[in-house]
Rosetta silent file (secondary structure, phi, psi, omega in degrees, C-alpha in Angstrom):
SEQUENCE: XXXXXXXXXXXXXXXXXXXXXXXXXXXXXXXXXXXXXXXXXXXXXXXXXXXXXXXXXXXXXXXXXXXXXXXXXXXXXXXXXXXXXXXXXXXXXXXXXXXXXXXXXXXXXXXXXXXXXXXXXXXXXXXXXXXXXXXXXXXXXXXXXXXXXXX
SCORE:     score description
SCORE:     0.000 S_00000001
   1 L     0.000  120.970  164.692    0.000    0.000    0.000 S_00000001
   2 L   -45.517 -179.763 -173.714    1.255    3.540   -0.886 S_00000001
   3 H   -98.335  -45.127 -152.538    1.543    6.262    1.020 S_00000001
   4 H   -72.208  -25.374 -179.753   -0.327    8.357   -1.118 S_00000001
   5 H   -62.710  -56.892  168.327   -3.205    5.291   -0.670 S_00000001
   6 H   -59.179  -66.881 -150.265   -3.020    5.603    3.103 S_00000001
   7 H   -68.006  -36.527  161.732   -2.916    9.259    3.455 S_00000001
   8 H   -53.802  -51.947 -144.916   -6.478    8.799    1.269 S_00000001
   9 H   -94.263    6.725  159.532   -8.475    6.442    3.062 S_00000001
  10 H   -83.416  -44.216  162.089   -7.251    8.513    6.489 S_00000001
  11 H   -51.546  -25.443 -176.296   -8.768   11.181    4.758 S_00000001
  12 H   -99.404  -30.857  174.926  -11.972    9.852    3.854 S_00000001
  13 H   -31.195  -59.135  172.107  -12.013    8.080    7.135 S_00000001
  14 H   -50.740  -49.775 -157.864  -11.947   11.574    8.956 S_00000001
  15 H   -90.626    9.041  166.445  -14.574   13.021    7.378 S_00000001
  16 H   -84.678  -25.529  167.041  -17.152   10.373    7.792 S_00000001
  17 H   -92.359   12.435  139.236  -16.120   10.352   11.524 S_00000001
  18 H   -55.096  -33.206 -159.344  -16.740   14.136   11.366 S_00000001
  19 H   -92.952  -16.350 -170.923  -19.881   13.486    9.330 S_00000001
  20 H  -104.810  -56.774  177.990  -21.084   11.335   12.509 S_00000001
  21 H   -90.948   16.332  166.300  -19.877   13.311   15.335 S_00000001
  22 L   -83.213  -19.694 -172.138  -21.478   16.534   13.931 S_00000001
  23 H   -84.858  -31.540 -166.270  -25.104   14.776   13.724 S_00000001
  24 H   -70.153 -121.463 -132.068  -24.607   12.999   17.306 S_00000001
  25 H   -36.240  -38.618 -167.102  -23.986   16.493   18.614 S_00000001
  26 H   -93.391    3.736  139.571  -26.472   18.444   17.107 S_00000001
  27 H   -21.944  -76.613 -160.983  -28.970   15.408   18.276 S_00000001
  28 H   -62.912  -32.943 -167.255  -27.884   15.794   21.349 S_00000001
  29 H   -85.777  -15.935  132.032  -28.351   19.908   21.383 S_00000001
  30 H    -5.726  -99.130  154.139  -31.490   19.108   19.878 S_00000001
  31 H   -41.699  -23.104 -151.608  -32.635   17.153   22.464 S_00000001
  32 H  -100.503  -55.269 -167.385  -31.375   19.584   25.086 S_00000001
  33 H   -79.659   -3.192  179.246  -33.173   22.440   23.319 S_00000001
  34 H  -113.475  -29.047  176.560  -36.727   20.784   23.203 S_00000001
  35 H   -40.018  -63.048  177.673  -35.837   19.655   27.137 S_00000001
  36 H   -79.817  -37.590 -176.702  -36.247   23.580   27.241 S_00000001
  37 H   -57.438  -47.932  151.953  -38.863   24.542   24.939 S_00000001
  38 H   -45.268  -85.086  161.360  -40.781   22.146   27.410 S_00000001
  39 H   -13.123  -73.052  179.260  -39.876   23.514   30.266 S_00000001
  40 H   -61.348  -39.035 -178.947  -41.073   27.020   28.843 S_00000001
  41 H   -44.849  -58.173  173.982  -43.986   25.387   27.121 S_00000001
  42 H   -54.091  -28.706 -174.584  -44.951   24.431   30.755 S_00000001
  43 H   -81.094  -43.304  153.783  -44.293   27.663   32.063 S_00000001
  44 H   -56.766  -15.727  170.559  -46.898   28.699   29.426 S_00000001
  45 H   -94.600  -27.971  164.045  -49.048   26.472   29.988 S_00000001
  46 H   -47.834  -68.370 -146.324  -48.879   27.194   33.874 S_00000001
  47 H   -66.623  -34.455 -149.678  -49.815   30.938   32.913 S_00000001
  48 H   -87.033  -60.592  162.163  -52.188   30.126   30.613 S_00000001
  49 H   -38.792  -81.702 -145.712  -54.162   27.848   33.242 S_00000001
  50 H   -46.481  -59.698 -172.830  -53.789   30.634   35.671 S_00000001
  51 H   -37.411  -53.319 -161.781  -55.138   32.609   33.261 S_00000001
  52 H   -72.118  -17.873  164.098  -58.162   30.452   31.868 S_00000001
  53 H  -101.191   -7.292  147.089  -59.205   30.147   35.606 S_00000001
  54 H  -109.599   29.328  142.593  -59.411   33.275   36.557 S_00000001
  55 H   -58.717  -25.795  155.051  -61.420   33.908   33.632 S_00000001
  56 H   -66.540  -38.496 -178.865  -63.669   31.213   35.337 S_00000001
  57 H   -77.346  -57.422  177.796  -63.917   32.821   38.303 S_00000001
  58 H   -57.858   -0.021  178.845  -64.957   36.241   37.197 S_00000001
  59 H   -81.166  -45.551 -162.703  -67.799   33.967   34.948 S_00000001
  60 H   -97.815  -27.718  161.994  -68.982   32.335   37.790 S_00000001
  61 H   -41.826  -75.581 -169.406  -68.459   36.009   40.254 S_00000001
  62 H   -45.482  -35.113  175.081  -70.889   37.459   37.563 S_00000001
  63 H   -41.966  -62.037 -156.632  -73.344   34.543   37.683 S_00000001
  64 H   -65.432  -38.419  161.570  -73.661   34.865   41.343 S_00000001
  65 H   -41.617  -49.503  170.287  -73.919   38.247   40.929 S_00000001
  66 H   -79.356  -39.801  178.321  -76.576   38.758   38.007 S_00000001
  67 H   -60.747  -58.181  156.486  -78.618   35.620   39.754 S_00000001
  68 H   -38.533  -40.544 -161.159  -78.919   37.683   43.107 S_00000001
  69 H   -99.423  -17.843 -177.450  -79.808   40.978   41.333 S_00000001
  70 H  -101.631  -37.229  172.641  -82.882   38.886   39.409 S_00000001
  71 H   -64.686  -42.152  163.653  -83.935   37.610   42.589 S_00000001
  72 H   -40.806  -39.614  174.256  -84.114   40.697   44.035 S_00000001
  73 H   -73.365  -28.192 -164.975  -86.260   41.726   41.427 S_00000001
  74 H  -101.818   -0.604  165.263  -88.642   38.976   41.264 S_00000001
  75 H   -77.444  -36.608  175.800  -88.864   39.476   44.995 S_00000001
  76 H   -58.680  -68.134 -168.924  -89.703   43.467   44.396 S_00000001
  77 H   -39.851  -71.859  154.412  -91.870   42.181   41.746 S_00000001
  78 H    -1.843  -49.187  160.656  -93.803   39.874   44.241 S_00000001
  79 H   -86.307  -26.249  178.767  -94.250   41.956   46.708 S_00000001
  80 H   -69.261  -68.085 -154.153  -95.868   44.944   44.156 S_00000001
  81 H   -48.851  -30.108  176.685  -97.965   41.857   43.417 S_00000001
  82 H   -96.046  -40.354 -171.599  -99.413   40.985   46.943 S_00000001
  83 H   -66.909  -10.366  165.878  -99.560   44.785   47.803 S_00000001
  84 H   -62.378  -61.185 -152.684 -101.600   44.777   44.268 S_00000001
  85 H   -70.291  -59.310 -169.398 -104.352   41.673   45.403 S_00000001
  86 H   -34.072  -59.413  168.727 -104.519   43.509   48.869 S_00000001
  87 H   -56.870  -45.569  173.555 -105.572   46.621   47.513 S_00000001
  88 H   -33.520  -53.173  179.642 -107.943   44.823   45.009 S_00000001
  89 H   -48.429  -52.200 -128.124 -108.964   42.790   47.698 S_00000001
  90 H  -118.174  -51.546  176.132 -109.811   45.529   50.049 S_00000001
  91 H   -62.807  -58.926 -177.600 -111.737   47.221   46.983 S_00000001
  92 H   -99.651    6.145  157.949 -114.211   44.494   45.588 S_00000001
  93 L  -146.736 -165.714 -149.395 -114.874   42.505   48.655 S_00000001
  94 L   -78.246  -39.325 -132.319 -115.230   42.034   52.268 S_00000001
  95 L   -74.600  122.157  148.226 -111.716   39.732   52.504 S_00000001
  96 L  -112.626  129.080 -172.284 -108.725   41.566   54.097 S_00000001
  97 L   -88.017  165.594  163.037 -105.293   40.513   52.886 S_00000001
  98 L  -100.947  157.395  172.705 -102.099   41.993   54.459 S_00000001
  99 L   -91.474  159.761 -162.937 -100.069   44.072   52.641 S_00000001
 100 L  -104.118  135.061  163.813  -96.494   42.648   51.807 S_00000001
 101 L  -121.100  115.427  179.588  -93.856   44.932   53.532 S_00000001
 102 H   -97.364  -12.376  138.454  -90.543   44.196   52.737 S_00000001
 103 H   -72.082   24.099  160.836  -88.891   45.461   55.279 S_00000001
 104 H  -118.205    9.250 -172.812  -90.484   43.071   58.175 S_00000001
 105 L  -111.628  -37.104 -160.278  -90.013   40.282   55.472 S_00000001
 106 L   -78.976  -28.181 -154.852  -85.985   41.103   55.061 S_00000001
 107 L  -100.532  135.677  171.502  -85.527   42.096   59.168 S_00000001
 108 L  -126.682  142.520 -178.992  -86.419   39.485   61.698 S_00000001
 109 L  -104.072  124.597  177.685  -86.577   41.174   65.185 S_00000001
 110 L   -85.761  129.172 -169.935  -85.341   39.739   67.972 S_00000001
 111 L   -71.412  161.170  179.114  -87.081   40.098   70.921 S_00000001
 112 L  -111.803    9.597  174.535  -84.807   41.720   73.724 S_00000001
 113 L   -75.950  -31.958 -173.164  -86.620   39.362   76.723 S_00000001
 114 L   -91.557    3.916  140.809  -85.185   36.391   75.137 S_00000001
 115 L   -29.933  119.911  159.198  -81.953   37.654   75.879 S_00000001
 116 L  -149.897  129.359  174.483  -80.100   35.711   78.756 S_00000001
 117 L   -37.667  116.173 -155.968  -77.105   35.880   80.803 S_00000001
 118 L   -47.248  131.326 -160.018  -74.547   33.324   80.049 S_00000001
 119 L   -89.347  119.127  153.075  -75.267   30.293   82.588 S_00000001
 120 L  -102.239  137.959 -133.691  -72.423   28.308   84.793 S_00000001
 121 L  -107.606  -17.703  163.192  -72.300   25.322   84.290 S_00000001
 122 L   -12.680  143.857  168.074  -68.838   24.808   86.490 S_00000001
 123 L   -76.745  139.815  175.813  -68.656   22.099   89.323 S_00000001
 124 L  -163.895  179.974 -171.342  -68.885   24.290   92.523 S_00000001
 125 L  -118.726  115.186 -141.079  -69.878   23.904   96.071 S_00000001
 126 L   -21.415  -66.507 -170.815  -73.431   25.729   97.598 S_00000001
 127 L   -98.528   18.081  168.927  -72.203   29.069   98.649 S_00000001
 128 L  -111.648  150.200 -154.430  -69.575   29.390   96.508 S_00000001
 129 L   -85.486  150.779 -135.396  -69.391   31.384   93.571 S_00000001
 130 L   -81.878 -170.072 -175.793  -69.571   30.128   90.121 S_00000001
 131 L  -105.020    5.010  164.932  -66.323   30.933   87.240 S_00000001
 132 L  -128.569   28.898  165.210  -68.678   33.682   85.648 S_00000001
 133 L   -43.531  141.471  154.299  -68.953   35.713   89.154 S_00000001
 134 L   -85.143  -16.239  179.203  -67.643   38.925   88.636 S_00000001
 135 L  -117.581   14.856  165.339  -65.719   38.249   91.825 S_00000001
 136 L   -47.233  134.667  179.715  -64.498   34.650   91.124 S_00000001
 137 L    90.026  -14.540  172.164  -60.593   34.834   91.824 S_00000001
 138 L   -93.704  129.499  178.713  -60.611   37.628   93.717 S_00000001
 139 L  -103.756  136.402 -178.817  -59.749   37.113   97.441 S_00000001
 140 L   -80.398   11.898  155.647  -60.360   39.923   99.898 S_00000001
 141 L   -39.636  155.699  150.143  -57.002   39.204  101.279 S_00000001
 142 L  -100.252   73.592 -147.339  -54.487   41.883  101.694 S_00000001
 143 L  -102.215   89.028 -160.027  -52.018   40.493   99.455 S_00000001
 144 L   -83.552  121.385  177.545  -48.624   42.556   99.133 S_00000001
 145 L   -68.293  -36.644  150.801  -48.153   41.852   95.547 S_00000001
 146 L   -30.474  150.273  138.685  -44.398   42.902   95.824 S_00000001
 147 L   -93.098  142.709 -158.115  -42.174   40.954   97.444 S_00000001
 148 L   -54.859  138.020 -169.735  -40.851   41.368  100.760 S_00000001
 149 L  -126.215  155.739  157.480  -37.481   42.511  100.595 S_00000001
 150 L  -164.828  163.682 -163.013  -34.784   42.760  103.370 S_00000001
 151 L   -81.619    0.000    0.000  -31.249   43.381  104.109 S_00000001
């Protein structure tokens, strides 16, 4: 074999393992590079969730919102409706209806009788006084809260 024979087939040699480790590499940086474009894809897709739910929330705030404001109305409406039959009522026969008042229908009153001081319920002994006393804990000692000091 020649020299000149050798010095080819070193030559062709090279550039097929050049031809090899340039595709292996730009595989691997490939690979590397969709490793991030995932990684950001998720970070867009995080945002995008955030996003698409709190477009959900203000959908379903507005629901609750528009549903309450029609009830109100069909409660207004309701009430026109009894305060309607009453008067009617009151006009072509004997029958008296109440009139609908919506404030004693929205307000419930609490009586101020049924009001009672909280009760204790404490284990205690006949004359002594219970743990919601105003003067449980206090002793009419003379009690130097300092302590005595001396030299």
């Amino acid at each position: 074999m020649n020299l000149e024979e050798f010095n080819i087939i070193i030559f062709i040699t090279g550039i097929i393992i050049g031809c090899v480790a340039t595709l292996a590499l730009k595989s691997y940086s490939a690979k590397n590079n969709s490793k991030k474009a995932d990684s950001s894809s998720n970070i867009i897709t995080m945002k995008s969730l955030q996003q698409e739910l709190d477009s959900k929330q203000v959908i379903i705030d507005n629901f609750f919102t528009d549903s309450n404001e029609h009830l109100m109305s069909a409660e207004k409406r309701l009430a026109d409706l009894r305060n309607t039959l009453a008067d009617n009522a009151t006009q072509l026969s004997n029958i008296k209806i109440e009139r609908s008042t919506a404030a004693s229908n929205n307000t419930d009153t609490i009586e101020p009788a049924s009001f009672e001081p909280p009760r204790d319920y404490a284990l205690k002994k006949d004359k002594e006084p219970g743990t919601l006393s105003e003067s449980f804990g206090l002793d009419d000692r003379n009690i130097d809260l300092e302590p005595k000091r001396t030299f």
